[in-house]
N, C-alpha and C positions, 0 to 999 in steps of 0.2 A: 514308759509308765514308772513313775517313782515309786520304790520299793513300798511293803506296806511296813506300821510300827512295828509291829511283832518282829520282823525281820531284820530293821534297824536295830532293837535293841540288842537284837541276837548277836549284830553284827557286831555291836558295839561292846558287850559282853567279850566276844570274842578277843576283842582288840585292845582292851586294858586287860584281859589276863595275860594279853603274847610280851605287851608293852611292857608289864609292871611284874612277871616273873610268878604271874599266880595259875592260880586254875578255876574254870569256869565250874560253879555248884549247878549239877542240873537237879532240878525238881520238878514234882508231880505238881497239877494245876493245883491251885491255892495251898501250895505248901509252901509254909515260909522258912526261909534262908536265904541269905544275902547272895550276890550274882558274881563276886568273885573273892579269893579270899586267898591272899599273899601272905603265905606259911611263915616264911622264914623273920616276916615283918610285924606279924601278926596284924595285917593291915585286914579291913572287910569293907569290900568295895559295892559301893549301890549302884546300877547305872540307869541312867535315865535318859531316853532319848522323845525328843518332842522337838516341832519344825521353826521353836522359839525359847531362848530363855532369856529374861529380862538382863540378867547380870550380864550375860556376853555381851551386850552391846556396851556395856560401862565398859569392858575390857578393849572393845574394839574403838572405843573415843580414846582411852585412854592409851592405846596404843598409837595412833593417828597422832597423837598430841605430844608428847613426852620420851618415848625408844626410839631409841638411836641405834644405829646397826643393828646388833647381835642381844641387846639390851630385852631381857622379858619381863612381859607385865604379871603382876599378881594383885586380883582384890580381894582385898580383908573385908570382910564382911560383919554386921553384928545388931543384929532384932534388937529393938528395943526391951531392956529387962533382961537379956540372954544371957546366961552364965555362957563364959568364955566367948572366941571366933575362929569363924572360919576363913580359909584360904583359898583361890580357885586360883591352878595356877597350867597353863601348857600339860597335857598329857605325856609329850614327849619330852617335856623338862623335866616332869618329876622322873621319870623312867631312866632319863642318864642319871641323874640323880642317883636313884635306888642302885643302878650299873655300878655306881661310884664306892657308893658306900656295901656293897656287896665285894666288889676288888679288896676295898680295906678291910676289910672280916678276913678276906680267903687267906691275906697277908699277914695277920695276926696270927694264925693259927699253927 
């Protein structure tokens, strides 16, 4: 039996704050606060978890099509009208990422 949502997100919750160096906000039902929130980045993480999202699939043609080896994909995204865009990129990419740039702080200091 495939887990239910609630659980997924929990899980998922869970797993961008181990990933990304934050800690998971727990709240009472309909209190609002974001689901996790990376201190030192001042990053505030929403997650969402559902059995589809349309952009992955852009991610996974465009992976199919174009990376080569070690090569990651990212789509810029951008709504018609929409001040600025956004990025969807590897969870675990951005996480060495933040590793990276976390090492070069420790080294400045």
């Amino acid at each position: 039996m495939a887990p239910r949502r609630s659980e997924r997100w929990k899980a998922l919750e869970r797993t961008a704050a181990d990933k990304l160096g934050g800690r998971r906000v727990h709240r009472r039902l309909f209190e609002k606060a974001p689901d996790v929130i990376v201190e030192d980045l001042g990053m505030v993480i929403e997650c969402k978890a559902y059995s589809k999202f349309a952009h992955h699939s852009l991610i996974e043609v465009a992976q199919n099509k174009y990376a080569e080896g070690g090569e990651v994909v990212a789509l810029v995204t951008k709504a018609s009208g929409q001040r600025g865009e956004y990025v969807t990129v590897p969870l675990d990419w951005l996480a060495d990422i933040l590793d990276m740039v976390r090492a070069i702080d420790r080294r400045a200091v």
